[in-house]
C-alpha positions in Angstrom: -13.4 22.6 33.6 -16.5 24.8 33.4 -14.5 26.9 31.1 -13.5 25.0 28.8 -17.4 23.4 28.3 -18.7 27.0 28.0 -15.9 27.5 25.3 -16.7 24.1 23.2 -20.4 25.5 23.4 -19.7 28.6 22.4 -16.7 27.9 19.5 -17.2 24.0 19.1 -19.3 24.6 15.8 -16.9 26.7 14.2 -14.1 24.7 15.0 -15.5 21.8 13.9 -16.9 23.4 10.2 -13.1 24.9 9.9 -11.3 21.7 10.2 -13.7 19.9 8.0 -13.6 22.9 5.5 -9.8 22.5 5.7 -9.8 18.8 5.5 -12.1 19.3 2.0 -10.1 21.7 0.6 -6.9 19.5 0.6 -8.7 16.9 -0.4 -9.8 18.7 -3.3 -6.4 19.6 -3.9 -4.9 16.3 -3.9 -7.9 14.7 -5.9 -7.2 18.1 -8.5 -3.5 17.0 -9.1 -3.8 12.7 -9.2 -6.4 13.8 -11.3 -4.3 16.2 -14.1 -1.0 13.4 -13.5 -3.6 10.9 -15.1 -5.2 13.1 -18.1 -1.2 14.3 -18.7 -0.4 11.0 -19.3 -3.0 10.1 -21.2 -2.5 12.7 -23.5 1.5 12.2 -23.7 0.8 8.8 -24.8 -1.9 10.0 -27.3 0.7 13.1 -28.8 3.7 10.3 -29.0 1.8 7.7 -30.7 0.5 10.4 -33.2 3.8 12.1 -33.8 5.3 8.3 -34.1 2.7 7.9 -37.0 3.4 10.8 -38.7 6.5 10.7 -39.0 6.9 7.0 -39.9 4.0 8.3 -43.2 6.2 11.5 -43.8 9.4 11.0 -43.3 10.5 8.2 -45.0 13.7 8.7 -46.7 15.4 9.1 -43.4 15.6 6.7 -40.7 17.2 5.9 -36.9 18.3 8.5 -35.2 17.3 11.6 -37.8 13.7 10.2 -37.7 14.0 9.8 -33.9 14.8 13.9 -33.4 12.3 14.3 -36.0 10.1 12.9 -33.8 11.1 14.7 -30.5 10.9 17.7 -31.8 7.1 17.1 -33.1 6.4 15.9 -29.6 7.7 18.5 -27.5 6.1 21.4 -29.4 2.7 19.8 -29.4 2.7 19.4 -25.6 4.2 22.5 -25.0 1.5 23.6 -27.0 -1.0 22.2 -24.4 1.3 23.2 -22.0 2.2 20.0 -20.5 5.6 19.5 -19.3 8.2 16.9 -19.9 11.5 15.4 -19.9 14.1 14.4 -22.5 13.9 10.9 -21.3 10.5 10.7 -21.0 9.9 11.2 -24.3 12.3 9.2 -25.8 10.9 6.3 -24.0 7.5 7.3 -24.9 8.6 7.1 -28.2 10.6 3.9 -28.2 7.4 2.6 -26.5 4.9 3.2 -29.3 7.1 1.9 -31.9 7.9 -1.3 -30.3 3.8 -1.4 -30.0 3.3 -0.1 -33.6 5.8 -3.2 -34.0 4.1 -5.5 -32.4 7.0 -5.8 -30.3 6.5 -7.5 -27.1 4.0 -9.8 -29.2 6.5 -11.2 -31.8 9.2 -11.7 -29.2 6.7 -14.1 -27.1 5.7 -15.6 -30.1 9.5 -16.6 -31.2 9.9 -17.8 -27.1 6.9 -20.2 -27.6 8.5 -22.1 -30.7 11.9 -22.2 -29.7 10.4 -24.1 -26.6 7.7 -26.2 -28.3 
């Protein structure tokens, strides 16, 4: 027992400021990565919505699925540019996603609900 008091004495300090400096660091870590999730995301809406716009203003003698590629293309090469990664999948929901806004989507379709019921 007197041993292991003498080695708390001696080592406690250390112990303790390595297992808090341990404790930080992870949590550093895991702030670092929620953190670049959220600004990723952010800026794969921001690069969809502003590929969606462009090519609805330049492209406009094609349509569906020509303008759609169009579009995926413009959207992978600007985020590989920032070197954000991303799925096919993604994207194309992304994308579906900013039209149906740009459409005012959602909003038309719970306008039509509330006079069919009136």
């Amino acid at each position: 027992m007197e041993f292991f008091k003498e080695f708390i004495n001696t080592y406690g300090a250390a112990i303790l400021k390595a297992i808090i400096t341990a404790i930080a660091g992870y949590l550093g870590i895991v702030i670092k990565n929620l953190y670049t999730k959220i600004v990723n995301d952010k800026t794969k809406k921001d690069v969809v919505k502003t590929c969606v716009k462009a090519v609805e203003q330049i492209y406009t003698d094609i349509h569906g699925e020509e303008k759609l590629n169009k579009c995926i293309d413009s959207v992978v090469a600007m985020l590989g540019e920032k070197g954000i990664s991303t799925t096919d999948t993604e994207v194309r929901m992304l994308i579906e996603s900013a039209v149906n806004e740009f459409n005012g989507g959602f909003n038309n379709a719970s306008k039509t609900e509330k006079k069919a019921g009136e």
